[in-house]
mmCIF file of the C-alpha atoms, coordinates in Angstrom:
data_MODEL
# 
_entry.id   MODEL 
# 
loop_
_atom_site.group_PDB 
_atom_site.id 
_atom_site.type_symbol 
_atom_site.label_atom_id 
_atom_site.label_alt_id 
_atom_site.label_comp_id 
_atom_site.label_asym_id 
_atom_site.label_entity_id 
_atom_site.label_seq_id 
_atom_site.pdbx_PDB_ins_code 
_atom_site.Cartn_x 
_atom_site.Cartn_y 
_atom_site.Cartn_z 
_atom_site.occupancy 
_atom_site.B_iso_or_equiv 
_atom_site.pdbx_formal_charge 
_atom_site.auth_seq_id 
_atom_site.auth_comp_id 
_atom_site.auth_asym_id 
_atom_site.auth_atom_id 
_atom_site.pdbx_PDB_model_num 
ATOM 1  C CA . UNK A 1 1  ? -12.817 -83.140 -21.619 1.00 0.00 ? 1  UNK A CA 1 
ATOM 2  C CA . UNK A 1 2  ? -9.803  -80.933 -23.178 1.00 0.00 ? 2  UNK A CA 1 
ATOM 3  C CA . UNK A 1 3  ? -8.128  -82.120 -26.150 1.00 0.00 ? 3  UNK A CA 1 
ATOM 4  C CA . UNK A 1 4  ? -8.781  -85.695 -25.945 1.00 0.00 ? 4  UNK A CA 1 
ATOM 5  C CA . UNK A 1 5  ? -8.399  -86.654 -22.433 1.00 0.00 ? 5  UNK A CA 1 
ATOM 6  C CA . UNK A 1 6  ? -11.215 -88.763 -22.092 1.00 0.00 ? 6  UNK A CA 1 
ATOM 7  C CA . UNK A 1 7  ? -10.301 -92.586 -22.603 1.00 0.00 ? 7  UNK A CA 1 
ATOM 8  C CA . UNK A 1 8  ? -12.954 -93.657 -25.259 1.00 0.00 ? 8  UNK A CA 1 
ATOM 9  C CA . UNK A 1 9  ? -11.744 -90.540 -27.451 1.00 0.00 ? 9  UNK A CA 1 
ATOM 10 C CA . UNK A 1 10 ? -7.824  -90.974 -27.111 1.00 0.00 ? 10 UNK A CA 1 
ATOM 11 C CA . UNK A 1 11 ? -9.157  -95.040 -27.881 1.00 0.00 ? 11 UNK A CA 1 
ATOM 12 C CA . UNK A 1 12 ? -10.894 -94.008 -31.410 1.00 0.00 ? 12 UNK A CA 1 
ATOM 13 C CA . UNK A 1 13 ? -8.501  -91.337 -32.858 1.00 0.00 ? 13 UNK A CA 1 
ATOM 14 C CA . UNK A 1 14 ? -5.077  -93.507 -31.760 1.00 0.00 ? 14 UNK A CA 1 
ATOM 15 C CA . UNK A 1 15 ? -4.172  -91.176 -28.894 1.00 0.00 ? 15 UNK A CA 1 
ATOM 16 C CA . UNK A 1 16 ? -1.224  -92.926 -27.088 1.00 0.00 ? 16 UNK A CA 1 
ATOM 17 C CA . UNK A 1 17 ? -0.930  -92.334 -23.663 1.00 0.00 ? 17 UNK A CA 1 
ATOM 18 C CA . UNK A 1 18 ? 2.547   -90.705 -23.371 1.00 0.00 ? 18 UNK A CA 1 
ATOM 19 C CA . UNK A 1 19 ? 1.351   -88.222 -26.215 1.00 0.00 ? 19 UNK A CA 1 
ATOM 20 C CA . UNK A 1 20 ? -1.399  -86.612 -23.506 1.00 0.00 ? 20 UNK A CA 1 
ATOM 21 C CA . UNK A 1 21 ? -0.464  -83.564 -21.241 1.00 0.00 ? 21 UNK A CA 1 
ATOM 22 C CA . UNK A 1 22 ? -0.633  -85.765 -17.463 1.00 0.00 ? 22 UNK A CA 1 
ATOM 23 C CA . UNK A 1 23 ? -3.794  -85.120 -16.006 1.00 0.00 ? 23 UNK A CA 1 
ATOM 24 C CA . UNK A 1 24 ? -5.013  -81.889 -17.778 1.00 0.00 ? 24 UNK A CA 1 
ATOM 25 C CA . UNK A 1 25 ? -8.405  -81.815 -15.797 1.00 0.00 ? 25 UNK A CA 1 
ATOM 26 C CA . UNK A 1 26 ? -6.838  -81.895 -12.459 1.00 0.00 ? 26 UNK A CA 1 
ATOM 27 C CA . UNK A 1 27 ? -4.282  -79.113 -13.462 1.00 0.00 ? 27 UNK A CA 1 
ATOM 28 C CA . UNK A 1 28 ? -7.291  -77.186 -15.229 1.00 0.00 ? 28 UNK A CA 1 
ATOM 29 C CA . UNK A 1 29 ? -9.388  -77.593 -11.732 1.00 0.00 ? 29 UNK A CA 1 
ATOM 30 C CA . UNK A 1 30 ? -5.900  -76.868 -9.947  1.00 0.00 ? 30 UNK A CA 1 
ATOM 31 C CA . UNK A 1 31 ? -5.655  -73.198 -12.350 1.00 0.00 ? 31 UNK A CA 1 
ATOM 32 C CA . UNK A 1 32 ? -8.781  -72.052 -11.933 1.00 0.00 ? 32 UNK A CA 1 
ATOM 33 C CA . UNK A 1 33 ? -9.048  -72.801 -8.147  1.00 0.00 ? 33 UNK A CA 1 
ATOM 34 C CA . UNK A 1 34 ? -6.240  -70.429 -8.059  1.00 0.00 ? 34 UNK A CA 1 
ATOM 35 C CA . UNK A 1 35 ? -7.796  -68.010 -10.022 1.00 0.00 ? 35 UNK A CA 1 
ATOM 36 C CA . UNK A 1 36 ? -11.101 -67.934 -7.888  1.00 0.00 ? 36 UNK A CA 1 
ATOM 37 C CA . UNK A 1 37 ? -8.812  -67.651 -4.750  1.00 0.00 ? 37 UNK A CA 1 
ATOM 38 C CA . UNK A 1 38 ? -7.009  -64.750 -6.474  1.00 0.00 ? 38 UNK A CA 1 
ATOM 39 C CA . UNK A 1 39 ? -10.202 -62.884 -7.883  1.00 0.00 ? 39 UNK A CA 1 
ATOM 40 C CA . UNK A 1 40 ? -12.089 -63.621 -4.330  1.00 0.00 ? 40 UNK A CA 1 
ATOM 41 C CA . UNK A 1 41 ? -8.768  -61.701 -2.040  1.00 0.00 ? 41 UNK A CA 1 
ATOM 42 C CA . UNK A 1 42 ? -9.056  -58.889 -4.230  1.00 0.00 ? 42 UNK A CA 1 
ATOM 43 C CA . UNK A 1 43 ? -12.989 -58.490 -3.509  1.00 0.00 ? 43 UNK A CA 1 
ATOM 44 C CA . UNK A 1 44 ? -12.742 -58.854 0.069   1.00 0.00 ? 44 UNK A CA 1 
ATOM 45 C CA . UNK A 1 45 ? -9.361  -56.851 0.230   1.00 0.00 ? 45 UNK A CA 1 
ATOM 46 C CA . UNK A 1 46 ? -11.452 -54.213 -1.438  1.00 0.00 ? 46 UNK A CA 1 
ATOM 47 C CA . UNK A 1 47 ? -14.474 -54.834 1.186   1.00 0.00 ? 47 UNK A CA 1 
ATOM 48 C CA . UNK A 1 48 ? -11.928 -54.665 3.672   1.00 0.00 ? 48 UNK A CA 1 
ATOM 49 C CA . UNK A 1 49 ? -10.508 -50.997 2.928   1.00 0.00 ? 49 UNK A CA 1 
ATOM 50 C CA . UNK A 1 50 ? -14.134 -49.875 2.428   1.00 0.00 ? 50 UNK A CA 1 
ATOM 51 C CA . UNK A 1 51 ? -15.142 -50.998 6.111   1.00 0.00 ? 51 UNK A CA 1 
ATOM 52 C CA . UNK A 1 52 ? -12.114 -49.821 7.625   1.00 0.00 ? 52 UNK A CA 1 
ATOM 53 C CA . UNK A 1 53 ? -10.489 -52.980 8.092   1.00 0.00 ? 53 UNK A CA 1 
ATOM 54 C CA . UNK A 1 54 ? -7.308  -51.635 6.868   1.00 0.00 ? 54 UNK A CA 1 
ATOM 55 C CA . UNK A 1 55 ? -4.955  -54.509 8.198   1.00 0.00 ? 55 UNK A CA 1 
ATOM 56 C CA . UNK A 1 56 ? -7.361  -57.287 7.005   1.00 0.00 ? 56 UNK A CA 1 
ATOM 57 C CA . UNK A 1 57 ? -7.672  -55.465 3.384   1.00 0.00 ? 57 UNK A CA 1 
ATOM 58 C CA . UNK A 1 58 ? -3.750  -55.016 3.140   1.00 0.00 ? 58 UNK A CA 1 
ATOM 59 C CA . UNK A 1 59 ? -3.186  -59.116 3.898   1.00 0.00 ? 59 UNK A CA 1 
ATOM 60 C CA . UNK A 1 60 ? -5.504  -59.628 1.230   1.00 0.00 ? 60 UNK A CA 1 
ATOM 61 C CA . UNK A 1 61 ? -4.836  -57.671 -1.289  1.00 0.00 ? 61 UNK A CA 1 
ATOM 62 C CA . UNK A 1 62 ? -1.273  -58.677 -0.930  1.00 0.00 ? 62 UNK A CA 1 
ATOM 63 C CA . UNK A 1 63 ? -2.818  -62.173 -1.045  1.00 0.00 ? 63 UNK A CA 1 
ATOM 64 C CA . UNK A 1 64 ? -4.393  -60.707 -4.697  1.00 0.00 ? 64 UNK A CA 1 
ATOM 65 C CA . UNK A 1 65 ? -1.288  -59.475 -5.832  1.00 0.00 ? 65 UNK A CA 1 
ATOM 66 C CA . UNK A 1 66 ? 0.895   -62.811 -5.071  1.00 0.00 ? 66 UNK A CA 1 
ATOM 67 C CA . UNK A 1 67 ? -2.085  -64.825 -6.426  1.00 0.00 ? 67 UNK A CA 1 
ATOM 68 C CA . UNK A 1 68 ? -2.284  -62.860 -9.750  1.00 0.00 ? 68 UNK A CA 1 
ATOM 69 C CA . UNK A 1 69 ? 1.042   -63.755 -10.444 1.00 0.00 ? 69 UNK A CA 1 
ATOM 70 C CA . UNK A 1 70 ? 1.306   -66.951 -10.009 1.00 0.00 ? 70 UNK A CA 1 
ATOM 71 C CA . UNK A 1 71 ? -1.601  -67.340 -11.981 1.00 0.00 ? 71 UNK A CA 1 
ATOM 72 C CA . UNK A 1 72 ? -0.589  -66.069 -14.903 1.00 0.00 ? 72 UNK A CA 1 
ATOM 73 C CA . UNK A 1 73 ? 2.824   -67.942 -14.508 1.00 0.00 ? 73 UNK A CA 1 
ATOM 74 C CA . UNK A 1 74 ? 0.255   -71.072 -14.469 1.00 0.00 ? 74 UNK A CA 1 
ATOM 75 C CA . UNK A 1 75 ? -1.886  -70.016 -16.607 1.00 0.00 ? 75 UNK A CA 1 
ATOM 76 C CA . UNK A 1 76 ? 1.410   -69.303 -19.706 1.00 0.00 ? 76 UNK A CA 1 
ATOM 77 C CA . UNK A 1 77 ? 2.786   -72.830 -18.823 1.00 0.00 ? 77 UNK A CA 1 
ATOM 78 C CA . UNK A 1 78 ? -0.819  -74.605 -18.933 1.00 0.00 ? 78 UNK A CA 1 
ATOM 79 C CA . UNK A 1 79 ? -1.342  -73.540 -22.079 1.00 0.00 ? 79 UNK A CA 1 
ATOM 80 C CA . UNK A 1 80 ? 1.999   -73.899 -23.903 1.00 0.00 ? 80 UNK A CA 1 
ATOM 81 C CA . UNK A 1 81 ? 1.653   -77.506 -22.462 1.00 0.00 ? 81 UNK A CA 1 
ATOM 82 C CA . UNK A 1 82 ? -2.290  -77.903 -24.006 1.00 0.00 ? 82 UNK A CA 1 
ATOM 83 C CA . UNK A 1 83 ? -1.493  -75.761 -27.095 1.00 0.00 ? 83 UNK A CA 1 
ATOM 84 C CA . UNK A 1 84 ? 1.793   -77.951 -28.296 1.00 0.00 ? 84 UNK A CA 1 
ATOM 85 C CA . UNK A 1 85 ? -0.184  -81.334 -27.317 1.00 0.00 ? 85 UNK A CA 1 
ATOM 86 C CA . UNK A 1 86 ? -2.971  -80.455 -29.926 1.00 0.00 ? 86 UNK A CA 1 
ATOM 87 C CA . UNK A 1 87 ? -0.335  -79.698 -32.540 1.00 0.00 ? 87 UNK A CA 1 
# 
């Protein structure tokens, strides 16, 4: 559990609730389905060029492209969020 986020932990160091990032492990899960989705378009666009699927390959690797970006927007805000909760 990041930082804390786990009830009997936030209970024993004083934690209060409205000091916690809202639901870190469900954003966390949200992030890094993104970034499997992301890493698994630019695989298959790359399978897709190398069969000849050129149409198929170009969706997805536009897919990759849009999906690497908004993962690292994610991924900057996530972690401002987690890294000026644990300070």
């Amino acid at each position: 559990m990041p930082l804390g986020a786990w009830k009997p932990i936030r209970d024993e160091l004083g934690i209060q609730p409205g000091q916690i990032l809202k639901h870190p492990i469900i954003k966390g899960l949200g992030l890094a389905l993104l970034g499997v989705t992301w890493v698994a378009c630019g695989i298959l666009s790359v399978s897709g060029f190398y069969i000849g699927r050129f149409f198929i390959g170009t969706i997805l690797a536009l897919g990759c492209v849009v999906g690497g970006f908004l993962f690292l927007i994610f991924y900057r805000k996530f972690t401002i969020l987690l890294e000026t909760q644990a300070s």
